[in-house]
C-alpha positions as CSV (number, residue, x, y, z in Angstrom):
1,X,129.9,-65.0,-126.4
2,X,128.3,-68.6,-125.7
3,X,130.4,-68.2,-122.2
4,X,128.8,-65.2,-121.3
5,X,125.2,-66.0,-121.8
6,X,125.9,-69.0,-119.4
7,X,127.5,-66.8,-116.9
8,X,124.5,-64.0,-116.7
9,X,121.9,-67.1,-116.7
10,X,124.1,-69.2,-113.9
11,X,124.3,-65.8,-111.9
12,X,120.7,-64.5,-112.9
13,X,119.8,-68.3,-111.1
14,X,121.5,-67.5,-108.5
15,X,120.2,-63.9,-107.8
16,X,116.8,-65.4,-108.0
17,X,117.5,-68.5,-105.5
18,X,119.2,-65.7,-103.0
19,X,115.9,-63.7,-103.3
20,X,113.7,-66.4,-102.8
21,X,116.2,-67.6,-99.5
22,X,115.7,-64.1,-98.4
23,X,112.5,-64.0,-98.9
24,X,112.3,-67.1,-96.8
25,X,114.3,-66.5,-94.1
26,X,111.8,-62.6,-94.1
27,X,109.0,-65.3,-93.5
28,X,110.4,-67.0,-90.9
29,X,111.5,-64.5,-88.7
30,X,108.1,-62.4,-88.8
31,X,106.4,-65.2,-87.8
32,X,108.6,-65.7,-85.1
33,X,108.4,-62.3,-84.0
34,X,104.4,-62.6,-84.0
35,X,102.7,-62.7,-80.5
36,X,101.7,-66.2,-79.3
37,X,97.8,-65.1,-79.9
38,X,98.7,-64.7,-83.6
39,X,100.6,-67.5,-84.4
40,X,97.6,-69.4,-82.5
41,X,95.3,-68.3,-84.7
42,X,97.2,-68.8,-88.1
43,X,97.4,-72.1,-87.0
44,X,93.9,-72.6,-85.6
45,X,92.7,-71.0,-89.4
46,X,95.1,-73.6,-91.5
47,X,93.7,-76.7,-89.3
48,X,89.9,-75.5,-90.0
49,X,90.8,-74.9,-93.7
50,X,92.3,-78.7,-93.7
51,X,89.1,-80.0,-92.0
52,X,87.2,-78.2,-94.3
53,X,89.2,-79.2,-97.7
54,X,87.6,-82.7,-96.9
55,X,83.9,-81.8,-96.6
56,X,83.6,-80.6,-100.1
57,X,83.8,-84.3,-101.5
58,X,79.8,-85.1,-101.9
59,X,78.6,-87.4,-99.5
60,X,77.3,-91.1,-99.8
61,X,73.4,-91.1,-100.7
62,X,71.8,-93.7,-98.8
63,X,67.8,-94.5,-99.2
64,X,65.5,-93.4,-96.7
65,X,64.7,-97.1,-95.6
66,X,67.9,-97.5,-94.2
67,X,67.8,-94.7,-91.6
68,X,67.2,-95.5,-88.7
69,X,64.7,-93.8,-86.1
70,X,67.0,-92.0,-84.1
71,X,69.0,-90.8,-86.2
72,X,70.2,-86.8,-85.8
73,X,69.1,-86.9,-82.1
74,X,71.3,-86.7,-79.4
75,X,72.5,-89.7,-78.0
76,X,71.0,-91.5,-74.8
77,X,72.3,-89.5,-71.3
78,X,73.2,-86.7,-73.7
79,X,71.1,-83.7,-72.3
80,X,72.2,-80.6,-74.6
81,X,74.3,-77.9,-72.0
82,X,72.4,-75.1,-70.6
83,X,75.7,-73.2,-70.7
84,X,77.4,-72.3,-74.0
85,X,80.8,-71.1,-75.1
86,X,81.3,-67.3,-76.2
87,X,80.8,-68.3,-79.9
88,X,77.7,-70.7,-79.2
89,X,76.5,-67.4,-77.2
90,X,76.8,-65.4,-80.2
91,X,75.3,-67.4,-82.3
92,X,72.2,-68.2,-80.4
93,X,72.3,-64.1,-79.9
94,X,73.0,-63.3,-83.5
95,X,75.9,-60.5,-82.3
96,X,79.1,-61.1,-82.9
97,X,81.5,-62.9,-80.6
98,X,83.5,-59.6,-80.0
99,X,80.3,-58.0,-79.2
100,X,80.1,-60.3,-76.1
101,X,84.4,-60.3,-75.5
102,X,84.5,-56.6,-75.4
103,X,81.0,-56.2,-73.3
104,X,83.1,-59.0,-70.4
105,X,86.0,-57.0,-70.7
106,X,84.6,-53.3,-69.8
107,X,83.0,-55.3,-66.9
108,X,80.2,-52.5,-66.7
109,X,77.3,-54.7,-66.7
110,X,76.5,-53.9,-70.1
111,X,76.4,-57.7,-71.6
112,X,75.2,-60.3,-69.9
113,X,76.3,-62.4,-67.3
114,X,78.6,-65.6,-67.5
115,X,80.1,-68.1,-65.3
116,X,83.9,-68.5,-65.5
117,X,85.4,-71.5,-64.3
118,X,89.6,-70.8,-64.6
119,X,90.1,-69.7,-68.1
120,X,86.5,-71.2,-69.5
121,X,83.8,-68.4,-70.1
122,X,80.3,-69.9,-70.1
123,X,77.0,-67.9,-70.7
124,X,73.8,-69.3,-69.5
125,X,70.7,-69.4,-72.0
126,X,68.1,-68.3,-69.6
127,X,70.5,-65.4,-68.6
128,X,70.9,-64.7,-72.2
129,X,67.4,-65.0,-73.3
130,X,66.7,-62.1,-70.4
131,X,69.6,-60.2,-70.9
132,X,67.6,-59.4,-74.7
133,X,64.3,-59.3,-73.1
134,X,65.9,-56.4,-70.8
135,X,66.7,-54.7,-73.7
136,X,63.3,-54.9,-75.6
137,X,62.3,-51.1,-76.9
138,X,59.1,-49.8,-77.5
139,X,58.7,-48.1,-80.9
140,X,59.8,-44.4,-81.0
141,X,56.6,-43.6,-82.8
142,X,52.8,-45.0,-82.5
143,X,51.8,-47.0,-85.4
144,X,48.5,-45.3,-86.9
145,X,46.4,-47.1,-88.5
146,X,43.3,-45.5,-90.8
């Protein structure tokens, strides 16, 4: 009787370690079979979750004597870029960064312009900020006041 019980737990052990290798080896080979792009971003995701695991700590409180004058401002010779990246673009635009991918990709004129230097996409802010000027609308309906 005692022999049996240790013969269905050693093989329900070893069922369960053969599931779990299984399991494993599922794993691997559907991230393996995932297009570059993917794989890119699953590991783009895990790096930003690591960075961001170590902001949560609280930070150092200093007293306001001890900051100095410049502080927060750029550095000297550091003129902020004209030209931002997709997501910057976005951002500034409040759309989303698809918004902007899909509007380059039709390539009918209907987002707004950017400079591409080999694979880098770069929007300019004065093109941006009259690329939403072009597309100011007049209310549908007066506004009557009594």
């Amino acid at each position: 009787m005692q022999a049996e019980t240790q013969t269905n737990l050693i093989s329900k052990i070893n069922s369960q370690s053969a599931k779990e290798r299984e399991a494993q080896r599922r794993e691997k080979q559907r991230q393996e079979s995932e297009p570059k792009n993917v794989q890119r971003q699953r590991l783009m995701a895990a790096i930003a979750e690591a960075e961001n695991a170590g902001r949560d700590q609280p930070k150092k409180r200093r007293s306001k004597l001890s900051k100095s004058p410049r502080e927060g401002l750029p550095a000297q010779g550091v003129v902020p870029s004209e030209y931002l990246t997709t997501q910057q673009a976005a951002a500034y635009l409040n759309i989303s960064r698809q918004y902007l991918e899909a509007a380059r990709y039709r390539g009918d004129g209907s987002g707004p312009a950017y400079v591409k230097l080999e694979r880098a996409v770069r929007y300019r802010r004065s093109v941006l900020d009259a690329w939403m000027s072009a597309h100011d609308h007049s209310p549908d309906k007066p506004i009557y006041t009594e």
